[in-house]
C-alpha positions in Angstrom: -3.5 9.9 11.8 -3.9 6.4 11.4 -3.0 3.3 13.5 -2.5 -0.3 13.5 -1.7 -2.6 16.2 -1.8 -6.3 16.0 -4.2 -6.5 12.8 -5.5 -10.3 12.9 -7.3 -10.8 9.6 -8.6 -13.9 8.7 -11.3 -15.6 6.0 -13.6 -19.0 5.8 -12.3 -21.3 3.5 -13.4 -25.1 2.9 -10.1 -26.0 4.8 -11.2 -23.4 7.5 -10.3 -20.4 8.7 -7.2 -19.3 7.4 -5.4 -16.0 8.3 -4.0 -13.5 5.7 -3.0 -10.9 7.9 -1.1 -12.3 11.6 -0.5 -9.4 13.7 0.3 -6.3 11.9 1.1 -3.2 13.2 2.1 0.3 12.0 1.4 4.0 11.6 1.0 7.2 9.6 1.0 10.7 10.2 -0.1 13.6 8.7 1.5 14.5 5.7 3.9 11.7 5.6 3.9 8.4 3.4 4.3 4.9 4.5 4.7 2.6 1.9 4.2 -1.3 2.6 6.0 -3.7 -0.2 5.8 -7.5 -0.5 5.4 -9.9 -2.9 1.7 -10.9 -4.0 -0.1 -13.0 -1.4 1.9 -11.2 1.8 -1.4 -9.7 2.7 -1.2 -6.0 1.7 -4.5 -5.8 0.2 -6.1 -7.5 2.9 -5.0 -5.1 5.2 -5.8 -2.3 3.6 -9.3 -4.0 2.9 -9.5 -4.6 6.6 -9.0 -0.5 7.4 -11.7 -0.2 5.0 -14.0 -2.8 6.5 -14.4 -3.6 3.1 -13.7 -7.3 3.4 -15.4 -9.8 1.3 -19.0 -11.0 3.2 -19.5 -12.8 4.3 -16.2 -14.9 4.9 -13.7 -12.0 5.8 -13.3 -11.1 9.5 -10.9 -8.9 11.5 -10.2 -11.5 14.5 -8.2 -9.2 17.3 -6.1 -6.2 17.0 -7.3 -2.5 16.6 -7.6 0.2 13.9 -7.0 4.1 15.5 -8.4 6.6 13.5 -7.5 9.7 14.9 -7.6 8.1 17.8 -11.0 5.2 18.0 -11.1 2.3 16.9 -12.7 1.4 13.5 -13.3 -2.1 14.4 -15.9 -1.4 16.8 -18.1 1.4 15.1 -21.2 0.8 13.8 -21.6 -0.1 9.9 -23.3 3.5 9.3 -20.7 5.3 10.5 -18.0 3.4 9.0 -19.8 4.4 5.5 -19.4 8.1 6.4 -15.7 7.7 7.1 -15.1 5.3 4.2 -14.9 7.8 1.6 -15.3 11.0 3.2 -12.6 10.8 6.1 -10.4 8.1 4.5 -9.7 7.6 0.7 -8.7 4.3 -1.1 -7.4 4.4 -5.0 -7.6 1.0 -6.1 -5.4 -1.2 -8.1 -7.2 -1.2 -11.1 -9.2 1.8 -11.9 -11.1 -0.1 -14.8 -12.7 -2.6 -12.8 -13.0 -0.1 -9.6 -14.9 2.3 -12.2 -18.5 1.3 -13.4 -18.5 0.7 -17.1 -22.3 1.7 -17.4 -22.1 4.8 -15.6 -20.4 8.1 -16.8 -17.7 9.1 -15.0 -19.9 12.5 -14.1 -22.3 10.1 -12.4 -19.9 8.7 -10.7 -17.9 11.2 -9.4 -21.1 13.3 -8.2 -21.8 10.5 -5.9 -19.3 10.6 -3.7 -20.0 14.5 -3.4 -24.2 13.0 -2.8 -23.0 11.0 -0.2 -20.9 12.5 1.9 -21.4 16.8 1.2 -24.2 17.9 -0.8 -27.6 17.0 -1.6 -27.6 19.2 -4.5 -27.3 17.4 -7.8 -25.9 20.9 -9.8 -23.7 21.4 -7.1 -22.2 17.7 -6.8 -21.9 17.9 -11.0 -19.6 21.4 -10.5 -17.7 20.4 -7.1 -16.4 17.3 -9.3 -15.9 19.0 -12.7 -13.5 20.9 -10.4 -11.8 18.0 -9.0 -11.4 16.4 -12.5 -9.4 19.6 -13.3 -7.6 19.5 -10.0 -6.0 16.2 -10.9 -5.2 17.3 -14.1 -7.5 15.8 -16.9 -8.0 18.0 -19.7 -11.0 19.4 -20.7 -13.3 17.9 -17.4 -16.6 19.2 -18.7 -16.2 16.6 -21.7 -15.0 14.0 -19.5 -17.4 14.5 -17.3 -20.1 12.9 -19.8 -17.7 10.2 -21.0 -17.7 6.2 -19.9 -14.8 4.9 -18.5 -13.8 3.1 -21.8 -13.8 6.1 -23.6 -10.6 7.4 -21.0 -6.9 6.0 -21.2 -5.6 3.7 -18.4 -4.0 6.9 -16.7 -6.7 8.9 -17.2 -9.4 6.6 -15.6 -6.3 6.4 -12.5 -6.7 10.4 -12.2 -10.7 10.0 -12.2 -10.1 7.4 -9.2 -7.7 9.6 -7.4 -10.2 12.3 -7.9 -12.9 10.1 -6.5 -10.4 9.2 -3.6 -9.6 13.0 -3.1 -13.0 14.3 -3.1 -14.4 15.2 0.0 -10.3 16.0 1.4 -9.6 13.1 3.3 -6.9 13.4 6.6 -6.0 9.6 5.3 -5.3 8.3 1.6 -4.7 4.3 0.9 -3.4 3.8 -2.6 -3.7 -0.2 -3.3 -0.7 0.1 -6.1 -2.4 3.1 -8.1 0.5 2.6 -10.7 0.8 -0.5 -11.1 -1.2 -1.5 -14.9 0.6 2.1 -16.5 3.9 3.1 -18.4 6.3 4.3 -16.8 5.7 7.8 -18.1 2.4 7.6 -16.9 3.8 6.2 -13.8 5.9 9.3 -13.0 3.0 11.6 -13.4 0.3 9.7 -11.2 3.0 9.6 -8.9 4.1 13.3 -9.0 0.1 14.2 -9.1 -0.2 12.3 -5.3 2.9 14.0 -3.8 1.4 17.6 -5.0 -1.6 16.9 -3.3 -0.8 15.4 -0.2 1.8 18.6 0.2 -1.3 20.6 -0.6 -3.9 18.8 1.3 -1.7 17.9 4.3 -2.5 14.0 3.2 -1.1 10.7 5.0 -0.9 8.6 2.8 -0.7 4.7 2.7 1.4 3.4 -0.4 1.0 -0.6 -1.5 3.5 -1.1 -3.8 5.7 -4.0 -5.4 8.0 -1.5 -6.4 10.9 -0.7 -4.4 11.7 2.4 -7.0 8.4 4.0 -6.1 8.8 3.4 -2.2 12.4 4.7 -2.3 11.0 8.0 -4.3 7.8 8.5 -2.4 8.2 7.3 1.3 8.9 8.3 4.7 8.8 4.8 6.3 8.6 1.3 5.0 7.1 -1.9 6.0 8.1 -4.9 4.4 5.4 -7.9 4.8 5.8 -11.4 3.8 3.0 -14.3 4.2 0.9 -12.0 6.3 3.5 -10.9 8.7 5.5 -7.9 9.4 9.4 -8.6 8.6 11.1 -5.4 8.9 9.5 -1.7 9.2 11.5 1.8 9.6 12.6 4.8 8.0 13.1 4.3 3.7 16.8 5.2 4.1 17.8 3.5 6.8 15.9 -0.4 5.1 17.3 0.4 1.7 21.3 1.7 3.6 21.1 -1.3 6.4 18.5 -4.3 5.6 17.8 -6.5 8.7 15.8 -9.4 7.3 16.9 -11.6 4.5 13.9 -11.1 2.4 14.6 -7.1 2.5 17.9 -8.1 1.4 16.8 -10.4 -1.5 14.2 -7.7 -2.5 16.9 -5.1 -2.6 19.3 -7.8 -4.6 16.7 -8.0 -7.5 16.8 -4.4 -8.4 18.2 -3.9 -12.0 21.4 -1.4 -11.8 22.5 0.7 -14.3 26.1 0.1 -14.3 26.4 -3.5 -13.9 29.9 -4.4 -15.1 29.3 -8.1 -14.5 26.6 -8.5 -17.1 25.4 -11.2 -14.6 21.2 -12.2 -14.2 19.4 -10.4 -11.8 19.3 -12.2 -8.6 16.2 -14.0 -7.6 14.6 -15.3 -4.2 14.0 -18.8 -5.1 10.8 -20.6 -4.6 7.1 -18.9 -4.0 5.5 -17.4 -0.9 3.4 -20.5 0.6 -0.1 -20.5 0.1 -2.3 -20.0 3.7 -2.6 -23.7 4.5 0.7 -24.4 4.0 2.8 -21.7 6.6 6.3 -23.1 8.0 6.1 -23.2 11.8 8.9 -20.5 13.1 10.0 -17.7 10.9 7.6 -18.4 7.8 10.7 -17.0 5.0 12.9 -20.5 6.4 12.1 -22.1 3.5 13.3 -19.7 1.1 16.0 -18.0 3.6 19.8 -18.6 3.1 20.7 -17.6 6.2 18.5 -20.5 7.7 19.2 -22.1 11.2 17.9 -24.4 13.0 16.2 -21.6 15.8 14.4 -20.5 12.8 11.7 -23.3 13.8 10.6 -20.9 16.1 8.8 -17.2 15.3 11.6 -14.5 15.9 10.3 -11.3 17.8 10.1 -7.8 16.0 13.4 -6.4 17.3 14.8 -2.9 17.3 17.7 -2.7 14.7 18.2 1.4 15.2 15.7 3.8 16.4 12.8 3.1 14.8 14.0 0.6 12.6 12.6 -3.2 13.7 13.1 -6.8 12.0 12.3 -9.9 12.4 15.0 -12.1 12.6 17.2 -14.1 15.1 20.9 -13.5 12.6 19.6 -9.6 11.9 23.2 -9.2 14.2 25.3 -11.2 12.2 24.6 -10.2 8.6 26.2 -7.6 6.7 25.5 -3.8 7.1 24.8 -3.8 3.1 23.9 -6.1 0.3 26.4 -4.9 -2.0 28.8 -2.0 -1.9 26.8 -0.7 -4.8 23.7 -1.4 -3.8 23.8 2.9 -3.6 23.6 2.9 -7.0 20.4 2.1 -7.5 18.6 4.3 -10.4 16.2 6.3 -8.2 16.5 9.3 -6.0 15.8 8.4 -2.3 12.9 10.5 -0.3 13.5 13.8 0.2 16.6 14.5 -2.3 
């Protein structure tokens, strides 16, 4: 449904053009989930933002590389068009439905727009099409809701009242930009369960920005792990979180809190910070923080095939370990598909 090869993303700064995404690539298809973890600054936003075209103006640009909707390129279609697709052809659920909701609107008003926009010019008809949608995703009591302000809603309800805004007009392609991220963990479980009942219903692909590994190991179908704007290992969830390539997959999986930890030991850490864009390492840009450092690392390693489907990118992916930990297993989460 959706793909991405060689995404250069860049923005104006007063130290000049820096770039936040350097020549990403991957894929979704129908009815799968591809979920793309990192820490903050590796540039997940931004390329989600980029498949959007809803970069910041006007300092964002998309430099090279090309976005395949259902096979043409969204880079190179006019602004009019992109609004028709934006929203009615491809969904996004933001990070943070309070500031992605309008406090001075009702959520009726809203919510009616998107149906305005993109399927009906009928004002009676957009006000019942989303009254329904409210009660498709699960909020009580939508023709209440329906006249309420986004204050007057509870963090996981205003997330269901983006999803449904998302969802609307049955998009082939859903990006969540870590939809879970501000709620409980209760809440969590259901916004999560709520997604995978309507992508099985809608036939959805869905793209998953997450920092949790939990959520990408319960959820997804492939992984791509970013770091600093670059892709350091992609493939299939079981075979990253069974066989990580890369040293930062392996320090991400390290820092996951086990249940039976007989050691009573800290959680591991990845020391130091992802650099900021003006100051990227030459070479592989995780040398600085990598304990498996060498001095070929100077240079940029190549996105190599691991296993079928499974890529990293570094020069010692051969020489480390098959697993973390012999426990690593253990993990408190059920993998995709179990």
């Amino acid at each position: 449904m959706l793909e991405v090869r060689d995404l250069v993303t860049s923005f104006d700064t007063d130290a000049g053009r820096l770039r936040a995404v350097d020549g990403v690539s991957f894929s979704v298809r129908r009815g799968q989930t591809l979920g793309i973890v990192g820490e903050s600054g590796c540039g997940k936003s931004v390329s989600a933002l980029s498949i959007m075209r809803l970069l910041p103006q006007p300092m964002g640009h998309i430099d090279s590389g090309q976005i395949l909707f259902d096979g043409r390129d969204l880079t190179k279609i006019a602004p009019d068009e992109m609004r028709q697709i934006r929203g009615g052809r491809i969904g996004m659920i933001f990070q943070e439905p309070m500031t992605a909701l309008n406090p001075v609107h009702t959520i009726g008003k809203q919510l009616s727009e998107v149906f305005l926009l993109h399927r009906t010019k009928d004002q009676a008809e957009a006000w019942k099409r989303s009254t329904e949608m409210l009660r498709k995703v699960g909020i009580p009591a939508p023709d209440v809701r329906m006249t309420e302000y986004p204050h007057q809603l509870s963090g996981g309800m205003r997330q269901r009242v983006v999803i449904a805004m998302a969802l609307a007009c049955e998009p082939s392609v859903v990006i969540a930009d870590e939809p879970t991220t501000a709620l409980d963990v209760t809440i969590q479980a259901q916004i999560l369960e709520l997604m995978q009942s309507l992508q099985r219903d809608m036939g959805l692909a869905i793209v998953l920005i997450t920092h949790d590994l939990g959520v990408i190991a319960e959820t997804c179908n492939e992984v791509v792990v970013m770091y600093a704007g670059r892709v350091a290992e992609s493939g299939p969830v079981n075979d990253i979180f069974d066989h990580p390539s890369h040293p930062y997959t392996r320090g991400l999986l390290d820092s996951i809190p086990l249940l039976e930890n007989k050691r009573k030991s800290r959680l591991n850490v990845i020391e130091g910070m992802v650099p900021g864009l003006q100051d990227l390492p030459v070479g592989c840009r995780f040398q600085n923080r990598c304990p498996y450092r060498i001095e070929k690392c100077a240079t940029q390693p190549p996105l190599e095939e691991v296993s079928p489907g499974h890529h990293a990118a570094c020069w010692r992916w051969r020489e480390l370990p098959s697993r973390l930990a012999p426990d690593l297993t253990m993990a408190p989460f059920p993998r995709a598909g179990q």
